[in-house]
C-alpha positions in Angstrom: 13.6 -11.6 18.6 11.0 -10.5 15.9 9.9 -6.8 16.7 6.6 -6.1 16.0 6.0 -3.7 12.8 4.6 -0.1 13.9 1.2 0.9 12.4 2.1 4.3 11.9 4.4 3.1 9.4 1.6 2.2 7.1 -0.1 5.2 7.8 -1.2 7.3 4.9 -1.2 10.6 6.7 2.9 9.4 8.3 3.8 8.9 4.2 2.4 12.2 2.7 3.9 14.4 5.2 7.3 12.4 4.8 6.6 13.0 1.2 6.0 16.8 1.4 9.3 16.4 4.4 11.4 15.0 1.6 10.0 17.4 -1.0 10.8 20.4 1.3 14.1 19.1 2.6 15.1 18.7 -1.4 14.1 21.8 -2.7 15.8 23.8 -0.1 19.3 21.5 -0.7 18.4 23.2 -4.4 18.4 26.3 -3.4 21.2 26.6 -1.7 23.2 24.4 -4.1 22.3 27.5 -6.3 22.6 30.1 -3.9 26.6 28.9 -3.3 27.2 28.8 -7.1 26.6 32.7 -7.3 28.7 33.0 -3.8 31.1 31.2 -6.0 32.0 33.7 -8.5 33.7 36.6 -8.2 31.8 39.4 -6.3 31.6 42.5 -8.3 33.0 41.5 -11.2 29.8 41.5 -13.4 27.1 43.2 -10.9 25.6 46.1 -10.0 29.3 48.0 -10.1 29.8 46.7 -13.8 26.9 47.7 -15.6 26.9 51.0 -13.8 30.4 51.9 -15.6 28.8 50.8 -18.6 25.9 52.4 -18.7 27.9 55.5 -17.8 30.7 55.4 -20.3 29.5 58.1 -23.5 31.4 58.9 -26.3 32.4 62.6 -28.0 32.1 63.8 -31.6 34.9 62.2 -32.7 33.7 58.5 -31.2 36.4 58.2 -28.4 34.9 57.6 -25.2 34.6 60.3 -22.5 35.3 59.5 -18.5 31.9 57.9 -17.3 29.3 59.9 -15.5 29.2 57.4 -12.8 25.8 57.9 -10.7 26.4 58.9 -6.7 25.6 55.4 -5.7 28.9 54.2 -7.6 31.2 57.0 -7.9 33.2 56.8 -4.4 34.1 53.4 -4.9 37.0 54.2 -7.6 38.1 56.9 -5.2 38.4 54.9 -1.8 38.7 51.5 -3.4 41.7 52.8 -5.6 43.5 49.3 -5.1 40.6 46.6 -4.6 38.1 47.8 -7.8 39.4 49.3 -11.0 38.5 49.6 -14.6 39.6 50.2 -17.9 38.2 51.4 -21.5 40.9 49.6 -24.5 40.3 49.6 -28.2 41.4 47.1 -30.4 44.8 48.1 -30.3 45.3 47.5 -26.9 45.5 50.9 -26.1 44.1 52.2 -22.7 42.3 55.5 -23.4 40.2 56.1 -19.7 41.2 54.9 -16.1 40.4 55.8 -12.5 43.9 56.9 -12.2 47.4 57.7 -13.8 48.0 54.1 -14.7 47.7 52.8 -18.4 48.2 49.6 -18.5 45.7 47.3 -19.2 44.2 44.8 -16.6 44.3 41.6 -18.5 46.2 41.4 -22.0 43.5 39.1 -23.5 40.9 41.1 -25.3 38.3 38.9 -25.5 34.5 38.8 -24.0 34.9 36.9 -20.4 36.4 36.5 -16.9 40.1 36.8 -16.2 42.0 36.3 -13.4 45.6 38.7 -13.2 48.1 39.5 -10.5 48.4 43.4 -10.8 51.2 45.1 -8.2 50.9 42.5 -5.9 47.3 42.2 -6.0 45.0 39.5 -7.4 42.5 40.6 -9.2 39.3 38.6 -10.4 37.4 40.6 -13.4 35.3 40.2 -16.6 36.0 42.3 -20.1 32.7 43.4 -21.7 32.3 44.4 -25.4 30.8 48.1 -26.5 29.9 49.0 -29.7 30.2 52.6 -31.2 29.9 53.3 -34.9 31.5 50.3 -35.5 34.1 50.3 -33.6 35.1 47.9 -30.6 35.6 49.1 -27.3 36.8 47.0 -24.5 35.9 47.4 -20.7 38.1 45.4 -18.2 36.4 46.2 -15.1 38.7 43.7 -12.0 38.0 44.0 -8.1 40.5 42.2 -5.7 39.9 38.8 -4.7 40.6 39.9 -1.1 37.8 42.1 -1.3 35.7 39.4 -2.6 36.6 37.3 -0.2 36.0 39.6 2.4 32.6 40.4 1.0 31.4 36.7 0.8 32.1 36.0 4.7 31.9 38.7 6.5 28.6 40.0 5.0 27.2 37.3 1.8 27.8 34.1 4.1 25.8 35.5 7.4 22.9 37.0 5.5 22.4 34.0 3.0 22.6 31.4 5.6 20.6 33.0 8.2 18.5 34.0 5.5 18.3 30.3 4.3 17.9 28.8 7.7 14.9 31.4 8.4 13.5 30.8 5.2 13.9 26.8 5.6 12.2 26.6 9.0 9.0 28.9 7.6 9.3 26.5 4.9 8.7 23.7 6.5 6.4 25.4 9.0 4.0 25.9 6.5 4.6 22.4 4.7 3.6 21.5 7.6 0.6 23.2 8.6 -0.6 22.8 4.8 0.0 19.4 5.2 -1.9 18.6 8.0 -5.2 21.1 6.6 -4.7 18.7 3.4 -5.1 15.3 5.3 -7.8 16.4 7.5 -9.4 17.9 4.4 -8.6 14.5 2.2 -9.2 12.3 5.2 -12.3 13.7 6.3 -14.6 11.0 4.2 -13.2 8.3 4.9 -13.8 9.4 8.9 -16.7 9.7 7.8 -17.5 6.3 6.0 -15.8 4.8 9.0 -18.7 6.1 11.5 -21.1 5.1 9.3 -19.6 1.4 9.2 -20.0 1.5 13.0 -23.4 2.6 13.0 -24.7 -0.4 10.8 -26.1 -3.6 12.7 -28.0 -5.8 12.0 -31.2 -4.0 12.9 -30.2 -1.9 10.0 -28.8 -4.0 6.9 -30.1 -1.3 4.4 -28.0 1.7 5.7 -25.4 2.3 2.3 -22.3 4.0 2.7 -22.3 7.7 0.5 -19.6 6.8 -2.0 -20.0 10.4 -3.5 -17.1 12.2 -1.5 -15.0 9.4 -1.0 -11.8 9.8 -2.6 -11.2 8.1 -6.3 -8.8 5.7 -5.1 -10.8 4.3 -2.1 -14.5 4.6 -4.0 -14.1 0.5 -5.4 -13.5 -0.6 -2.0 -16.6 1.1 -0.4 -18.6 0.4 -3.3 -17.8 -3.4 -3.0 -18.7 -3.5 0.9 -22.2 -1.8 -0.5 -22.3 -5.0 -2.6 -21.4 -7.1 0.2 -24.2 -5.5 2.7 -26.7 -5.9 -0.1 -25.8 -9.4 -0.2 -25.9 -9.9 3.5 -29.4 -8.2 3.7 -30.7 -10.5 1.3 -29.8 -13.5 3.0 -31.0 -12.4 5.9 -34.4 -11.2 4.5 -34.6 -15.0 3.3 -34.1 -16.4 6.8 -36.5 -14.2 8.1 -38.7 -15.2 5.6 -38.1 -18.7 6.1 -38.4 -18.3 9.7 -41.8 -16.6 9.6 -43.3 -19.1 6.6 -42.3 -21.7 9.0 -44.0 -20.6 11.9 -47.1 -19.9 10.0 -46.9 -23.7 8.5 -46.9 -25.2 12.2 -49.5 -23.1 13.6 -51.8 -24.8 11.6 -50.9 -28.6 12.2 -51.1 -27.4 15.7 -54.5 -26.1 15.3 -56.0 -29.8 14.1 -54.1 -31.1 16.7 -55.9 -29.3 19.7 -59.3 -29.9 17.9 -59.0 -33.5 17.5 -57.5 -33.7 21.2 -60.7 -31.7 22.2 -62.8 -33.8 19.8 -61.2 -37.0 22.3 -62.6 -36.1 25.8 -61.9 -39.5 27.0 -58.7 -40.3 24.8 -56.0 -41.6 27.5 -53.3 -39.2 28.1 -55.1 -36.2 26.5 -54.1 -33.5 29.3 -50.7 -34.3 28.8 -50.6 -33.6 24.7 -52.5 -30.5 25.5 -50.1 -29.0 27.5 -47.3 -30.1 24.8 -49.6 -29.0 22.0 -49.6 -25.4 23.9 -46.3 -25.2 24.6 -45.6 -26.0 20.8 -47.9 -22.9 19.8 -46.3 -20.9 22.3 -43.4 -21.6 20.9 -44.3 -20.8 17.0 -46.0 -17.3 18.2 -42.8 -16.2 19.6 -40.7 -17.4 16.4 -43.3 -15.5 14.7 -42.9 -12.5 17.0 -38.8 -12.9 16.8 -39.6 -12.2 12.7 -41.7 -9.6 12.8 -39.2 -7.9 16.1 -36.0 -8.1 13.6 -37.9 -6.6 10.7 -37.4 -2.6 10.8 -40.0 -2.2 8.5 -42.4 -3.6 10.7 -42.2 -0.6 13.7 -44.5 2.1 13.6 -42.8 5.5 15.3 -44.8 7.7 17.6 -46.0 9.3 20.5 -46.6 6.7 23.6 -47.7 7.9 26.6 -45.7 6.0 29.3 -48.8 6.1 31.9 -51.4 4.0 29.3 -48.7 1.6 28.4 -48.2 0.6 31.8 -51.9 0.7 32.8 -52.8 -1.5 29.9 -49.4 -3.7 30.3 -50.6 -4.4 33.9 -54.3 -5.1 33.3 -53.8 -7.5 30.9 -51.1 -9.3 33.1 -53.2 -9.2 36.0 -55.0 -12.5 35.6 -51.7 -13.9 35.6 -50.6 -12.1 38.3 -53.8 -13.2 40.3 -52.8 -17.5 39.7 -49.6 -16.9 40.8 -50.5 -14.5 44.0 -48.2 -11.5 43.4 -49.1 -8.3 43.6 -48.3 -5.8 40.3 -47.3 -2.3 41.4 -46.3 0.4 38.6 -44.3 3.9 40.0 -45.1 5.9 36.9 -44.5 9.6 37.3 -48.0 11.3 36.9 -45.8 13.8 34.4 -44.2 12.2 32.4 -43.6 13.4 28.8 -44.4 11.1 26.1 -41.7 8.8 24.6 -41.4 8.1 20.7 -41.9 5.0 19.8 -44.0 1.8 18.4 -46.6 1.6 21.1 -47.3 -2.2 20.1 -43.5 -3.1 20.1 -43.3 -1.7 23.7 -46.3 -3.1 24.9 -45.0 -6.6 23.6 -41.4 -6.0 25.2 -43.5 -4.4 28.7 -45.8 -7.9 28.3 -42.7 -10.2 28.5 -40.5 -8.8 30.9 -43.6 -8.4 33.7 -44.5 -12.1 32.4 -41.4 -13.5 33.3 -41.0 -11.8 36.3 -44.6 -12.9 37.7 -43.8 -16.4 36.9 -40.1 -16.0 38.6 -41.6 -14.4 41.4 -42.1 -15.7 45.5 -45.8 -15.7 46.1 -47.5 -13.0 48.0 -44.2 -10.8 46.6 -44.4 -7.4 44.6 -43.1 -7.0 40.9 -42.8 -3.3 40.3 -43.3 -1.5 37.0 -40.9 1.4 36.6 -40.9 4.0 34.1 -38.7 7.3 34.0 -37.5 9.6 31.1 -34.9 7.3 30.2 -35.9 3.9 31.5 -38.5 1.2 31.4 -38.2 -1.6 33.5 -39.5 -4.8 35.7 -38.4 -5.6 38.9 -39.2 -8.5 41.0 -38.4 -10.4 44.2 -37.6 -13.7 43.2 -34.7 -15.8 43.3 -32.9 -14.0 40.4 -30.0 -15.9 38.5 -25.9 -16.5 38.7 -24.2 -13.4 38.4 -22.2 -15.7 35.4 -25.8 -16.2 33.6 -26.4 -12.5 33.4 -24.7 -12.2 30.2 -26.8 -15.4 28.9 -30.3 -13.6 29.6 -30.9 -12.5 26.4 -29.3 -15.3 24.1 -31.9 -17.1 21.8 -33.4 -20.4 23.1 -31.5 -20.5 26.6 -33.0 -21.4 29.5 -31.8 -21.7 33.1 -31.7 -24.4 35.2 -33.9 -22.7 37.6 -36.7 -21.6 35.4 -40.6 -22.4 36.3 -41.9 -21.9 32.9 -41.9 -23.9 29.9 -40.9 -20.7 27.3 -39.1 -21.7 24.2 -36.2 -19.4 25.9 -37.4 -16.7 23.0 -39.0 -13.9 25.4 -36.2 -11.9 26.1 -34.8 -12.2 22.7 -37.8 -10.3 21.6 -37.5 -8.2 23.6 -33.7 -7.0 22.9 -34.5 -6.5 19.3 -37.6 -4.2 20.2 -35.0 -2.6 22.3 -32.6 -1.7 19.4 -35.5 -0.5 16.9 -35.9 2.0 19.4 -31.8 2.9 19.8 -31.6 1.2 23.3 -30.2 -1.6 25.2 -32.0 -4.1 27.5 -30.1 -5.0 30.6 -30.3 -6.9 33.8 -29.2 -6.6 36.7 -29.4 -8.5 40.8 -31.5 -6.7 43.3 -30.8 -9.6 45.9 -33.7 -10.4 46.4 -35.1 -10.3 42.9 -33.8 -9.1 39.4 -34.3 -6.2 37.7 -34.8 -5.4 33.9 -34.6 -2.6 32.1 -34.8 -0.7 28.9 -32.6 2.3 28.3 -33.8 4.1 25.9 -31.8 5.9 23.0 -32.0 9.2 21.9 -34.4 8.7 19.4 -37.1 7.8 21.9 -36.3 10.0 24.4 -39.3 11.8 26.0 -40.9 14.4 23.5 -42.2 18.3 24.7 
């Protein structure tokens, strides 16, 4: 069985904070390698203790060296630690000339700079011999503490402090990695959360929106900078389909033209009504091709204020010859005040023109189709026959047509109408109102009502 491979594992904020986990986890295996190292050597033997006795020893007139001035923090050790610390000043003849006590003999009997280890009446004892210097002469001081005492000092009082020390120190450690780690991604992250949003808000409505490759980090700048290549490309090509689209309209509507005027020229040319109504269909066709270019082409929308009210009066007056043929009634429930929306009062009026067009033609006779317009909404609502539930989704696909239409439309109107709809940052929808179907615009924020 083949287990599926986690994303997190390729996740680049999972492998820097295993890197900085592994980093931390390393240097504090470091640290205490070192710290057990010093717990390693003898305790004492060349601290604190030492260099006081040192520093303490003087010398008289005569160059031999005086018993040591040992400071207050040092002195009682020689005197209650008789038999665990001890020390002795020899010259070069191995000759002990000051002790703690009574006894002469020196600790180690090799006089030479270094550690020694010695059994001395039954006691081991761990110690270094330091070199002085007086007038030329070489002093030797063996300075030896017990290696019980040592040993006593490293775990009952070294060994709890340094490794509660270490485990305190470790977790802040890593607490902190932590936190800084997680500030760093969010910090390093943050553009390319950023790039990512704008990648989401680019349709097709809006081919010439760039992603800011300023603050994107050095490592990811070639790949955003070859998707800006990529939508450069893609807006081209779809500037020249436009193009094509609209120079191919505009080439038909004139070979349409001669046709109408020779059929009109033909009064008694056999089967003329029937070429008329194909020849108007045909330019009904090319108008809305044309109005499909100029709909998909955001340089084409004019922003401003529209007052709902006069787009709906004038959407309704011009419909209402229509509306008179096919004996429906047009109603609009417009709220006297209403704030104005922001928009391109042309685009709307086409997108209010189709949607009350097809619902006139889709409409029972002697039946009301409703114009509604609120803050957020814009919509049609007739009582026809409506559609499948399963054709909703269809509605607004180019060129489709349902089996139950009365019309002879190219299939284009509510096409045009969905791309007015997302210049203006909203979605077109339908819905069943058994009997009827509604239609509706939501608007976006951008065009929501204005103070």
């Amino acid at each position: 069985m083949r287990f599926a491979r986690p994303n997190w594992i390729d996740s680049l904020s999972f492998r820097v904070v295993l890197a900085y986990l592994a980093g931390s986890v390393l240097s504090t295996g470091l640290i205490a390698a070192f710290v057990a190292s010093l717990l390693g050597q003898p305790l004492m033997s060349g601290g604190t203790v030492a260099t006081d006795l040192i520093e303490s020893l003087r010398f008289d007139a005569q160059g031999q060296p005086m018993a040591p001035a040992h400071s207050e923090e040092y002195s009682w050790i020689y005197d209650t630690l008789k038999t665990e610390v001890t020390y002795r000043v020899v010259d070069d003849q191995s000759n002990v000339v000051l002790a703690p006590g009574t006894d002469r003999r020196p600790i180690s009997a090799i006089l030479d700079e270094g550690t020694f280890a010695v059994t001395l009446d039954g006691v081991n004892l761990r110690g270094r011999t330091f070199i002085v210097l007086n007038e030329g002469r070489r002093w030797f001081i063996q300075f030896a503490a017990s290696q019980r005492l040592s040993d006593r000092l490293r775990n009952d009082l070294w060994l709890p402090l340094v490794g509660s020390g270490a485990v305190i120190a470790g977790g802040v450690l890593l607490v902190v990695l932590a936190a800084l780690t997680a500030y760093t991604l969010a910090r390093v992250l943050r553009p390319l959360r950023d790039v990512s949003a704008a990648v989401t808000r680019i349709t097709p409505d809006a081919l010439d929106a760039r992603l800011n490759e300023t603050r994107v980090p050095t490592e990811i700048r070639p790949l955003v900078h070859s998707f800006n290549g990529a939508l450069t490309r893609l807006e081209r090509g779809f500037q020249v389909q436009q193009e094509f689209l609209a120079a191919a309209a505009h080439e038909l509507k004139t070979p349409l033209t001669l046709i109408r005027v020779q059929l009109e020229a033909e009064p008694r040319l056999v089967g003329r009504a029937p070429l008329f109504k194909d020849v108007e269909r045909m330019t009904r066709q090319v108008q809305q091709l044309l109005h499909l270019a100029e709909a998909s082409e955001s340089q084409n929308y004019r922003f401003g204020v529209v007052q709902p009210q006069e787009l709906v009066a004038e959407v309704c007056a011009y419909m209402q010859r229509l509306a008179d043929a096919a004996g429906v009634r047009v109603e609009s429930q417009v709220a006297e005040d209403l704030r104005p929306w922001k928009g391109d009062h042309g685009a709307l009026f086409t997108l209010l023109k189709n949607l009350l067009e097809n619902a006139i033609q889709h409409a029972a006779r002697d039946s009301v189709v409703r114009v509604q317009a609120t803050s957020t909404e814009l919509g049609v609502v007739d009582e026809g026959p409506g559609v499948d539930e399963a054709e909703l989704p269809k509605l607004f696909v180019r060129f489709w047509r349902g089996l139950s239409r009365r019309d002879e439309g190219a299939g284009l109107g509510l096409s045009i109408c969905q791309q007015i709809a997302h210049a203006h940052g909203g979605l077109l929808s339908a819905e069943l109102c058994r009997p009827g179907l509604r239609v509706s615009l939501r608007f976006g924020t951008q065009s929501q009502p204005r103070d």
